[in-house]
MDAnalysis code that builds the backbone (N, CA, C; Angstrom):
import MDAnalysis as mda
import numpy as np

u = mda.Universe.empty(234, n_residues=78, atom_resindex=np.repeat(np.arange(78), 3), trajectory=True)
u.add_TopologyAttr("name", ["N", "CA", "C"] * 78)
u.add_TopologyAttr("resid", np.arange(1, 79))
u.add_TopologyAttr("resname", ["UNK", "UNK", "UNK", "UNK", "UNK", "UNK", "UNK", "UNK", "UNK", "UNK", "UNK", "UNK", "UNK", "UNK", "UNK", "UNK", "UNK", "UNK", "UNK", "UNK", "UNK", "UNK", "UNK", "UNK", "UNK", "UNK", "UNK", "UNK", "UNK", "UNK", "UNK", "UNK", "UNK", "UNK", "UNK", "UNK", "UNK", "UNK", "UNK", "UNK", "UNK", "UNK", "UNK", "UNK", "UNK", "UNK", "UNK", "UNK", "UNK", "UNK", "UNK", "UNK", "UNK", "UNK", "UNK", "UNK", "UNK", "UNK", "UNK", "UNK", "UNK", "UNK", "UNK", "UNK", "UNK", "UNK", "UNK", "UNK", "UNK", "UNK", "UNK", "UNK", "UNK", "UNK", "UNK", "UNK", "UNK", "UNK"])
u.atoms.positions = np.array([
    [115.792, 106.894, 83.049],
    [114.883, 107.683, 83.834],
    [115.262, 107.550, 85.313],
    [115.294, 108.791, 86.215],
    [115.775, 108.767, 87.608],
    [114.550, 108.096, 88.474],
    [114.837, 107.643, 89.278],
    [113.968, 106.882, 89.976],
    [113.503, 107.949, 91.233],
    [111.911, 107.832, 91.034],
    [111.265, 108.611, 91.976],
    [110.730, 108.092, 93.752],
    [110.901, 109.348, 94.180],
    [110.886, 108.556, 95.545],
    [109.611, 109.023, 96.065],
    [108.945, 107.405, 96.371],
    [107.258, 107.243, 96.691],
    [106.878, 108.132, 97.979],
    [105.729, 108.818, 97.607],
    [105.301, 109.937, 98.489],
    [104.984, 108.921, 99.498],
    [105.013, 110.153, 100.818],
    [104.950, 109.377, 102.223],
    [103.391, 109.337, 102.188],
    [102.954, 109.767, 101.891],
    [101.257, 110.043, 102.394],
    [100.197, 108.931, 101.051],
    [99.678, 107.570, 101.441],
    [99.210, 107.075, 100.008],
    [98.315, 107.830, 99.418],
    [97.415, 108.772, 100.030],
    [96.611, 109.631, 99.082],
    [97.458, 110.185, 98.044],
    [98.924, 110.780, 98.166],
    [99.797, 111.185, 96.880],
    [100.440, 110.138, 96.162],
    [100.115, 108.822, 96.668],
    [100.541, 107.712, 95.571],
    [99.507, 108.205, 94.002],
    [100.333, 107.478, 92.603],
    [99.202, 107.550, 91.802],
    [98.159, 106.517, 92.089],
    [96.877, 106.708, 91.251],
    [95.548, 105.895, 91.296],
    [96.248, 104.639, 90.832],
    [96.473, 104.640, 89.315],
    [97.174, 103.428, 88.525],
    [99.033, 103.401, 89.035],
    [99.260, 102.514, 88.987],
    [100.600, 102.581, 89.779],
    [101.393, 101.214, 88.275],
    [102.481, 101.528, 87.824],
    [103.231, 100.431, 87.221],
    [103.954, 99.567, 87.947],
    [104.475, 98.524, 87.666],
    [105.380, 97.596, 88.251],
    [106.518, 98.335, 89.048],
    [107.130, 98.825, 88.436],
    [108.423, 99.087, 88.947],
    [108.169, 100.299, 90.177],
    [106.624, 100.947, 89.954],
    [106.299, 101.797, 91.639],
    [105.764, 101.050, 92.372],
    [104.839, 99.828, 92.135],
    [104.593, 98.955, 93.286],
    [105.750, 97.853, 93.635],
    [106.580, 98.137, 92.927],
    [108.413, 97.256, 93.374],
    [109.049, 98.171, 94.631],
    [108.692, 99.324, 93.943],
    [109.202, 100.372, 95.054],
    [108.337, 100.866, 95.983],
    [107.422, 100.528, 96.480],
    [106.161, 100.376, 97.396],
    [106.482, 99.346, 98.181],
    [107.385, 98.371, 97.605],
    [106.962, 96.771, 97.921],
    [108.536, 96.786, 99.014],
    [109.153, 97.308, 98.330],
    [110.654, 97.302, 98.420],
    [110.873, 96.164, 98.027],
    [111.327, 95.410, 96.945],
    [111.731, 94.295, 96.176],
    [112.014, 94.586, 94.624],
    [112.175, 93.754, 94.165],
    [112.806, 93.770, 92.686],
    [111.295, 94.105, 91.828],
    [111.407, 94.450, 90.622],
    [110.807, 94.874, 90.267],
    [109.847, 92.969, 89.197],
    [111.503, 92.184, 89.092],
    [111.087, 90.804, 88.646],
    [109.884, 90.125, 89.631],
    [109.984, 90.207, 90.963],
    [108.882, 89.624, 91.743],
    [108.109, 90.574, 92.062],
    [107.255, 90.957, 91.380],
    [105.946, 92.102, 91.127],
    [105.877, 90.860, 90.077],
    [106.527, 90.847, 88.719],
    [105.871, 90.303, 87.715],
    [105.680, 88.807, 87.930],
    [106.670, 87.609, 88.967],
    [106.072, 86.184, 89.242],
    [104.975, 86.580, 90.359],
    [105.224, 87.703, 91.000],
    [103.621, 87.259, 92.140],
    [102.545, 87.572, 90.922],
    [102.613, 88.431, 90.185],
    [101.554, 88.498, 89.200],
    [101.370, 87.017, 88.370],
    [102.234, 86.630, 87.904],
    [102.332, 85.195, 87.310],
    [101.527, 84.529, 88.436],
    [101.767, 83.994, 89.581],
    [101.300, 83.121, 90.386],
    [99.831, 83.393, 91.155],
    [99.219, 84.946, 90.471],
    [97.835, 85.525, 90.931],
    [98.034, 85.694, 92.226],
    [99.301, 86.194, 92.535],
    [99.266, 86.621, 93.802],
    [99.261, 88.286, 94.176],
    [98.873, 89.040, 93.457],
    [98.629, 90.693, 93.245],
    [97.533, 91.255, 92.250],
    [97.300, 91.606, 92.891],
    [95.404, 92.055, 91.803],
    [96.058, 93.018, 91.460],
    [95.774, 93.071, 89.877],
    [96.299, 93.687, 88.620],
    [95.192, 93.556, 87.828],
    [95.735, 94.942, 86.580],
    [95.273, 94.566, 85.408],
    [95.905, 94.584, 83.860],
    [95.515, 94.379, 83.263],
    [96.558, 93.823, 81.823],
    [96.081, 94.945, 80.822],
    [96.755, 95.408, 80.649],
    [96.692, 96.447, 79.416],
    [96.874, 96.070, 77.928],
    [96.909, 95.662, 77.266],
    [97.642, 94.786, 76.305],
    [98.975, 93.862, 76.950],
    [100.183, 94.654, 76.494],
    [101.116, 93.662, 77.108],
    [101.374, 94.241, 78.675],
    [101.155, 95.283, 78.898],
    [101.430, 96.047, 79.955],
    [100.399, 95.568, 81.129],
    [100.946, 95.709, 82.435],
    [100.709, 95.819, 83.879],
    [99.835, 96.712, 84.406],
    [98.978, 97.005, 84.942],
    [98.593, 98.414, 85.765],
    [98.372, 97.570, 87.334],
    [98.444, 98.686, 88.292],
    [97.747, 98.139, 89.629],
    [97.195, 99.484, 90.050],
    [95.955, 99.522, 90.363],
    [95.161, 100.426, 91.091],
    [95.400, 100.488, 92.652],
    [96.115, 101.688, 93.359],
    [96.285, 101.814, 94.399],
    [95.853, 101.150, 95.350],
    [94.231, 101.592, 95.318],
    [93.331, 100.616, 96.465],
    [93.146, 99.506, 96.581],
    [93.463, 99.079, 95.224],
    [92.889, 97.508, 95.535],
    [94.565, 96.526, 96.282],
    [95.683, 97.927, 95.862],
    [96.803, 97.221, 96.582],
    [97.368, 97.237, 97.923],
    [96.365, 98.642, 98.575],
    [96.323, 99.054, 99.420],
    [95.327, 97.885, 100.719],
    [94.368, 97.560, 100.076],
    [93.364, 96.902, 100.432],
    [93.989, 94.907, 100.484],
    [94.381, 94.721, 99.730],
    [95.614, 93.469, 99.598],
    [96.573, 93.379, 100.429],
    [97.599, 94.175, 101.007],
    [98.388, 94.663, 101.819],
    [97.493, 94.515, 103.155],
    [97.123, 95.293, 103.611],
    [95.960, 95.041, 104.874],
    [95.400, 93.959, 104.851],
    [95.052, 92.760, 104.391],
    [94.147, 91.447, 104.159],
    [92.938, 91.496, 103.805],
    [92.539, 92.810, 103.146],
    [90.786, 93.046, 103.149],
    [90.669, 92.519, 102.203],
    [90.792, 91.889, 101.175],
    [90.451, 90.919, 99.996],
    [91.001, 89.304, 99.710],
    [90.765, 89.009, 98.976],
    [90.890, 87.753, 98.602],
    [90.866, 87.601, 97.038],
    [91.816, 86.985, 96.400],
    [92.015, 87.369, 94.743],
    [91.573, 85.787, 94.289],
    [90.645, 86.228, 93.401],
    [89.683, 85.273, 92.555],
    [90.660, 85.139, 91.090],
    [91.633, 84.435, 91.182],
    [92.026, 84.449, 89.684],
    [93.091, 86.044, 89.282],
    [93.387, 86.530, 88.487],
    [94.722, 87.222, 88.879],
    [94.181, 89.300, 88.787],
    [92.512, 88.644, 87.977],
    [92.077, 90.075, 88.196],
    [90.701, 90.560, 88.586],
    [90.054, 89.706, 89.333],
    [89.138, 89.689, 90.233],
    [89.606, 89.798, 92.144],
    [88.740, 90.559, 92.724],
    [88.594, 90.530, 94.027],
    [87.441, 90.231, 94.625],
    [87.363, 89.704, 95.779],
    [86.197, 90.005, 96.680],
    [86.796, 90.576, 97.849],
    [85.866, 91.221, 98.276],
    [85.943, 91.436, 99.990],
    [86.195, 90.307, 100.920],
    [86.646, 90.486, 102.174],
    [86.961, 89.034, 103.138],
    [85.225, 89.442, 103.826],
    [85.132, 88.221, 104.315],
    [83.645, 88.438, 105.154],
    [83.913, 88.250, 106.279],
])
């Protein structure tokens, strides 16, 4: 599969995003998406065996507005 190139604008990012588009969001390998996930360092969620990440909450992570409770919980910063 050809590799797609991430819209400039995040409103045209998708909602649910896979590993290998928040690798390419991230600019890094697509392997460290899956140890920061290992180490609860990226709010995710688990599909069965599969990955998802919801835009905002990575959007919101990125900026410092949260704080990750365990690898799929957030809170807000106060």
């Amino acid at each position: 599969m050809a590799k797609q190139k991430m819209p400039e604008c995040t409103c045209e990012w998708p909602k649910v995003m896979r590993a290998e588009e928040v690798a390419r969001l991230l600019r890094c390998d697509r392997k460290t998406i899956y140890e920061a996930v290992g180490r609860g360092e990226l709010p995710h969620v688990r599909l069965g065996r599969t990955l998802r990440f919801y835009r905002d909450s990575l959007l919101a992570w990125l900026a410092g507005d949260v704080n990750l409770l365990g690898p799929k919980r957030l809170i807000p910063n106060s």
